[in-house]
C-alpha positions in Angstrom: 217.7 158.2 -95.4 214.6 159.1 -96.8 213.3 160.2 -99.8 210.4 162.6 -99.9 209.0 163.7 -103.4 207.8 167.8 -103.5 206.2 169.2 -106.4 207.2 172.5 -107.7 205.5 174.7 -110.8 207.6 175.5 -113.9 208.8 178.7 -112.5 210.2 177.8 -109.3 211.7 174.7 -110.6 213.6 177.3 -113.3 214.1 179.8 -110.3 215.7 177.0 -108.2 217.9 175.7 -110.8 218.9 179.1 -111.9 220.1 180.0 -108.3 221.7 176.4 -107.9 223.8 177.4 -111.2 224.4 180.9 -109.7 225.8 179.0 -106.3 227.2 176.0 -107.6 225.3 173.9 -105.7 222.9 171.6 -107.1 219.3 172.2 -106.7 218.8 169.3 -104.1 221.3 170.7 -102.0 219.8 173.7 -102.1 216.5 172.2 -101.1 217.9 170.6 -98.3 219.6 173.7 -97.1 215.8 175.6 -97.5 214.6 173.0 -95.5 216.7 172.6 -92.6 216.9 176.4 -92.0 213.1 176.7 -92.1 212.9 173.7 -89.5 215.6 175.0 -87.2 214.1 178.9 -87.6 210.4 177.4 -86.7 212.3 175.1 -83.7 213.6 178.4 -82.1 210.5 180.4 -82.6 208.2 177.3 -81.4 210.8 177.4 -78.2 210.4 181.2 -77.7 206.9 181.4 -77.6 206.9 178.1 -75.2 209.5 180.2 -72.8 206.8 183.3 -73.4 203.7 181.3 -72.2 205.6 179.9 -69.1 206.7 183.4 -68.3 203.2 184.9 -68.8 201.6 182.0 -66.6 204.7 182.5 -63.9 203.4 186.2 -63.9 200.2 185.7 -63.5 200.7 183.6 -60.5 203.1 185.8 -58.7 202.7 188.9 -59.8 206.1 189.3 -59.7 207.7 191.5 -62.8 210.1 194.3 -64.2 208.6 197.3 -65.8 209.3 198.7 -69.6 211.8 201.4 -67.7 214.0 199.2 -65.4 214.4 197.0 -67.8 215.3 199.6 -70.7 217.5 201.1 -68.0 219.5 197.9 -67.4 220.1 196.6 -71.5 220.7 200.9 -72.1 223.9 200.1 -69.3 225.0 196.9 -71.4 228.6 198.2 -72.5 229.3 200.7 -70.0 231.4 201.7 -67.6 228.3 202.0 -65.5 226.6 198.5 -66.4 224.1 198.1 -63.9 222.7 194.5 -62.1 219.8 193.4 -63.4 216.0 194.6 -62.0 215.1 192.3 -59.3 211.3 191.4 -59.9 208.9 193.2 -57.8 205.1 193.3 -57.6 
């Protein structure tokens, strides 16, 4: 395990031990819990925007695509008696 040194001004050092009180935690634990949810929130956001791009350049070879109301159409039937199949991609 590593050990990684952060500096922190007077009043977030206060602010972090105050909510560590508040929790029962201890402030490195909550540090460690601030940090691994950044890093797994920023994982799945890097990952989005990688499936994004891939889907952009798969559009802009083929052409091929739902529009704003099929799709709307489709997630509106989610739930229903009448859930539809999704839109098949068209050009």
């Amino acid at each position: 395990m590593a050990t990684t040194s952060v500096k922190l001004n007077d009043e977030l050092t206060e602010r972090l031990k105050n909510l560590a009180d508040l929790k029962r935690r201890t402030p490195h634990w909550l540090m460690v819990e601030a940090i691994n949810r950044y890093i797994e929130q920023e994982e799945k956001r890097t990952a989005l925007y990688a499936d994004a791009m891939e889907s952009w350049r798969d559009y802009e070879e083929t052409g091929e695509h739902v529009t704003w109301d099929e799709a709307r159409s489709w997630l509106q039937s989610w739930g229903t008696e009448d859930e539809q199949e999704p839109p098949k991609c068209h050009q």
